[in-house]
C-alpha positions in Angstrom: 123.1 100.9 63.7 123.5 99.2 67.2 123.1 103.1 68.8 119.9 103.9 67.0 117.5 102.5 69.9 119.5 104.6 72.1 119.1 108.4 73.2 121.1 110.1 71.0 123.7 112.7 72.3 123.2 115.5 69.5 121.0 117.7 67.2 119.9 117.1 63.8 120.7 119.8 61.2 121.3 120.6 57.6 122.4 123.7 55.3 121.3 123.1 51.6 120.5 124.8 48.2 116.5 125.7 48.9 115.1 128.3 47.6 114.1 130.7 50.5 111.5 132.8 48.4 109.5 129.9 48.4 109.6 128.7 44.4 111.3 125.7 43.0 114.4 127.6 42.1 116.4 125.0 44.3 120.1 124.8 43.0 123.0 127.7 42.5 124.8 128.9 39.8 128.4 129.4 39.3 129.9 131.0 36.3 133.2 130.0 35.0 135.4 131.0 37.5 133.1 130.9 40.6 133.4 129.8 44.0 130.5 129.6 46.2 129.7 128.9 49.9 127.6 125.9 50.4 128.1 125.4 54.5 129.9 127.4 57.2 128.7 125.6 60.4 129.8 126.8 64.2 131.3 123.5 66.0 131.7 121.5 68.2 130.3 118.6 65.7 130.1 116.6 62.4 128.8 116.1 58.4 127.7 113.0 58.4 126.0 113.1 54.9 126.8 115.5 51.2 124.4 115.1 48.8 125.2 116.7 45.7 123.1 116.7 42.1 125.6 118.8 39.6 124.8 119.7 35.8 125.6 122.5 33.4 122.5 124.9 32.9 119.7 122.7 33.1 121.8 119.6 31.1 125.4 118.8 30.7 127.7 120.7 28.2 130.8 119.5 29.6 131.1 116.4 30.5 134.6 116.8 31.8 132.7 118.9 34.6 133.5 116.6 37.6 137.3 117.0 36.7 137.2 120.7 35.9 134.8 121.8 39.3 136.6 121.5 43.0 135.3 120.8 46.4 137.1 122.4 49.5 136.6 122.0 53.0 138.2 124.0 55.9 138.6 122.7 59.5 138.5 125.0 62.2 139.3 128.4 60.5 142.8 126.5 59.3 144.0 128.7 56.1 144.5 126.0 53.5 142.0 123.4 53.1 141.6 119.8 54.6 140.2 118.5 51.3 141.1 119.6 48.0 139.5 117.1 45.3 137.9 117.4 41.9 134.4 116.8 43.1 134.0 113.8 41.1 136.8 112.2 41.9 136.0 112.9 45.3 132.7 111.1 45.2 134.5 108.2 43.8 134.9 108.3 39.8 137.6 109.7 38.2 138.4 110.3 34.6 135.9 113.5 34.4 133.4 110.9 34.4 130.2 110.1 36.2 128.6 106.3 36.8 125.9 104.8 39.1 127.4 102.5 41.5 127.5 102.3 45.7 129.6 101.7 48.7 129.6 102.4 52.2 131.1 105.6 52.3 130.5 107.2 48.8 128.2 106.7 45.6 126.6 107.6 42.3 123.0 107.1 41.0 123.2 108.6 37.1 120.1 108.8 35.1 120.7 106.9 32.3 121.8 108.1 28.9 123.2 111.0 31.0 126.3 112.3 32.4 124.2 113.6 35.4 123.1 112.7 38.7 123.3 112.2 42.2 126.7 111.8 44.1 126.4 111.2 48.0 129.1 111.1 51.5 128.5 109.2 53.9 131.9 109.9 55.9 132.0 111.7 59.3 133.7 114.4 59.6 134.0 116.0 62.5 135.2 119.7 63.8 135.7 121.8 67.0 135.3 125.0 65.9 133.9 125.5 62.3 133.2 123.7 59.2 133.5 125.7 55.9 132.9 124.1 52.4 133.2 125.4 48.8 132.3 124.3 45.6 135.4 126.0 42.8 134.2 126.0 38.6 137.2 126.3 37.1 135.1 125.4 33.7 134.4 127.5 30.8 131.0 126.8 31.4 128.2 127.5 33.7 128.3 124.8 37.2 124.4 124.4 38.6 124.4 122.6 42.0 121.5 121.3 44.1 122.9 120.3 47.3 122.5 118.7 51.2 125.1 119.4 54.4 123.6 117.2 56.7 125.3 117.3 59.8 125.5 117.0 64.1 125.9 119.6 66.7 127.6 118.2 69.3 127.9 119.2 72.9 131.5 118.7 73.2 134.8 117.9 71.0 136.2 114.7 72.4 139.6 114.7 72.5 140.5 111.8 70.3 138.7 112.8 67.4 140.4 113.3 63.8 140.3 115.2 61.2 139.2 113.9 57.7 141.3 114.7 55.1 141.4 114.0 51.3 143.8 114.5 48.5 144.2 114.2 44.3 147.4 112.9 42.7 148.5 112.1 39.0 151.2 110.8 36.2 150.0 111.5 33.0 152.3 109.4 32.3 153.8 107.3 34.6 157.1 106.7 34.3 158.3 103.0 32.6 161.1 101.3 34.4 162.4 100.2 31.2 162.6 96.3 30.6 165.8 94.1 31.7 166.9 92.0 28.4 162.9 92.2 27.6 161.9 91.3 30.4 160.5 92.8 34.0 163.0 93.1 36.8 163.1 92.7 40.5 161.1 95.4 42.5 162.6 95.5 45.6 163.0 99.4 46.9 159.3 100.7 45.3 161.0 104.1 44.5 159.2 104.0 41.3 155.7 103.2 43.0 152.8 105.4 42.2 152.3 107.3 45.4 148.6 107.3 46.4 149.7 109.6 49.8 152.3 110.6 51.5 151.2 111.9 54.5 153.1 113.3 57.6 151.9 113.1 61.0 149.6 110.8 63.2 146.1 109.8 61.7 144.3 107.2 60.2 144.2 106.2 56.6 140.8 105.1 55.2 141.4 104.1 51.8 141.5 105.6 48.6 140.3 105.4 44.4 142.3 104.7 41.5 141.3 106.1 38.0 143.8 103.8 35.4 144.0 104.9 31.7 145.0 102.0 29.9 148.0 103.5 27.3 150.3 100.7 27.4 147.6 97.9 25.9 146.8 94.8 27.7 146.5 94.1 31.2 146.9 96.9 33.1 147.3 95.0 36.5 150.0 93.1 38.6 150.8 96.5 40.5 151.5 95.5 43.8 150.2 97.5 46.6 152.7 98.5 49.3 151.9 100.7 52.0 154.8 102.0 54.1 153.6 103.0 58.1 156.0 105.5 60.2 159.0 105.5 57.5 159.6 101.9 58.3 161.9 100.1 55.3 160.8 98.2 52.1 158.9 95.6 52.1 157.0 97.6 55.1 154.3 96.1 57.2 151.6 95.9 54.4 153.0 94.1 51.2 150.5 93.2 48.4 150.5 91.2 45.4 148.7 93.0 43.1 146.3 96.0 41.7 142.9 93.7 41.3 144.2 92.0 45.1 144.4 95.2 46.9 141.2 96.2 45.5 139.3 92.8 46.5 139.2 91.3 43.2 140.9 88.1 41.1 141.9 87.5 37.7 141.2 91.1 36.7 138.4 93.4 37.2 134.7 92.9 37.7 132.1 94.8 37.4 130.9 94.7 41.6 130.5 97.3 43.6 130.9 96.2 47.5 130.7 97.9 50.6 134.4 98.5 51.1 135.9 97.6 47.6 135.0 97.3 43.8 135.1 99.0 40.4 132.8 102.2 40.0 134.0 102.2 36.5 134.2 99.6 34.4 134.9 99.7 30.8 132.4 97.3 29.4 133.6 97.6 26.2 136.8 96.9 26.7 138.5 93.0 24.4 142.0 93.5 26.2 141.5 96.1 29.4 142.1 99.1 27.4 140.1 102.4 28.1 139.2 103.8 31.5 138.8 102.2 34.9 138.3 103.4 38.7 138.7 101.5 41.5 138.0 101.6 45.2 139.3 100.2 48.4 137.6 101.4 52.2 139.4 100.4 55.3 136.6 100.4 57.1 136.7 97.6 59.0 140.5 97.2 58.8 141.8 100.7 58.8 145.4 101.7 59.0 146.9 103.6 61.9 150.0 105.6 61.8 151.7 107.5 64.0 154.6 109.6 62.5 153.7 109.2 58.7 152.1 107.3 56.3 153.1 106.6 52.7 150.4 104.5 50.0 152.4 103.2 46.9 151.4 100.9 44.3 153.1 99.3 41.2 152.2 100.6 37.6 152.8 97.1 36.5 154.7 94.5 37.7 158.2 96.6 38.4 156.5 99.7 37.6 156.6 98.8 33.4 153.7 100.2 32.4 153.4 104.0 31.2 149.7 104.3 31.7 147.9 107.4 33.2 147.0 107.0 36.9 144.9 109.7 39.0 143.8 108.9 42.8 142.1 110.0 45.6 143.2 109.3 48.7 140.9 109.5 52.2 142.7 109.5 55.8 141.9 111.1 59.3 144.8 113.5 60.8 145.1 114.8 64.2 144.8 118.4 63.1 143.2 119.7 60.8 146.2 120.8 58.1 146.3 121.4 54.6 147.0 119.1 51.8 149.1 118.6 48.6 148.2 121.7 46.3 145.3 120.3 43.5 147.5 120.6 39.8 145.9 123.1 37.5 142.7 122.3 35.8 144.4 121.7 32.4 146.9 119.5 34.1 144.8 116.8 35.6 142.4 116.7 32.5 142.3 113.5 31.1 144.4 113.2 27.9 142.8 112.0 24.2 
């Protein structure tokens, strides 16, 4: 906000869903199946803001939707795609889910008493050549999307920019690390993590979400967070000392939503921390370099005990604009009952 008084060295555009025969027919359809277009933009520059409003036909018929339709986006005519995320995990809540909450660099506003409504990026992304995003329904039923690409055209592609990148990951379940004598053992290796990203390459990781399904009962927490920069050995650089402390909370969850960390959903029902959660951490103002690779663990439980189901998201900047992990098939990342 310190620039905004200043000349600013760029134009203003944006692609979205209007209708250009002039009625109020502003969204598009896709059938099961469907992929659409929503932007292919000629470079040098940058999205700086997605605005997406996503139903059924007219109300919500499946409200596993957010798991079940994909978001893609394609840096600089690459093949595979830079980002490959169920959109509403992407936008920051997993479990097939929707809920209003906000950060700085996504959030939700859902009309209440419906599993519909607004999801919004605010993360730059910038590209040299060409920007290309798609929007996959891989639902049995019809997808309706009202949607914004805002974005920059810049006059040049400074050499030092990166290229954002995001990726899905699950254990449905994880796997337990059984008990020693009844009792949790020693972690010291975090083989048996959960692996948030494993990324290869030079870049910048951004933070992520975590979507926990609580099958084991109890507290679900006391995973610590250990991030691993340029292969570098256990305990590595950035050593936690648990799930709620990575994410910027204590004793458990709350239900805050912060600029750079909090829970976007939060089971208010919940007598023991059963049910479904999602979390977020942004490293906006503390974000983590790497140079050679990059991998994001955390415990599922203390020693990796736990067998609950975990799904993430993870966000990171690379410097080229590569593919990511394959997205699992629509059935497999599905939340279980």
């Amino acid at each position: 906000m310190n620039d905004l008084h200043r000349k600013q060295p760029f134009t203003a555009h944006r692609t979205a869903s209007w209708s250009h025969d002039g009625y109020n027919r502003d969204w598009r359809i896709l059938q099961p199946g469907d992929t659409i277009e929503l932007a292919d933009l000629e470079g040098p520059g940058a999205i700086t803001h997605l605005w997406f409003a996503i139903d059924n036909d007219h109300g919500v018929t499946d409200p596993r939707f957010p798991r079940k339709a994909v978001l893609r986006m394609y840096w600089d005519n690459h093949a595979d795609p830079s980002v490959d995320v169920p959109v509403g995990d992407f936008f920051g809540v997993g479990h097939g889910r929707v809920s209003s909450y906000t950060s700085a660099l996504f959030d939700m506003s859902i009309n209440p008493g419906e599993d519909r409504g607004a999801f919004n990026s605010w993360v730059t992304m910038p590209f040299a050549k060409r920007a290309r995003i798609e929007l996959e329904n891989q639902s049995d039923s019809v997808v309706r999307i009202f949607y914004y690409v805002d974005w920059q055209r810049w006059k040049d592609f400074p050499e030092d920019s990166l290229y954002f990148q995001s990726e899905w990951r699950c254990e449905f379940p994880c796997e337990a690390v059984p008990l020693v004598e009844g009792k949790e053992g020693p972690n010291l290796d975090g083989d048996e993590n959960y692996v948030i990203l494993d990324a290869k390459g030079s870049g910048t990781y951004i933070g992520c979400n975590l979507s926990v399904d609580n099958r084991a009962g109890g507290w679900w927490g006391e995973g610590d967070d250990m991030i691993f920069v340029d292969g570098e050995a256990f305990p590595g650089s950035l050593h936690g000392t648990g799930s709620e402390d990575y994410f910027c909370h204590a004793w458990g969850m709350q239900a805050n939503c912060y600029p750079y960390a909090g829970t976007s959903l939060f089971n208010h029902d919940h007598e023991n921390w059963e049910g479904q959660w999602t979390m977020y951490r942004y490293h906006v103002p503390d974000p983590i370099p790497f140079s050679k690779s990059i991998r994001v663990t955390i415990e599922h439980g203390h020693d990796n005990h736990r067998s609950d189901h975990y799904s993430s998201t993870a966000y990171w900047y690379g410097s080229t604009p590569a593919g990511v992990s394959p997205l699992p098939a629509c059935a497999s990342r599905l939340p279980r009952d």
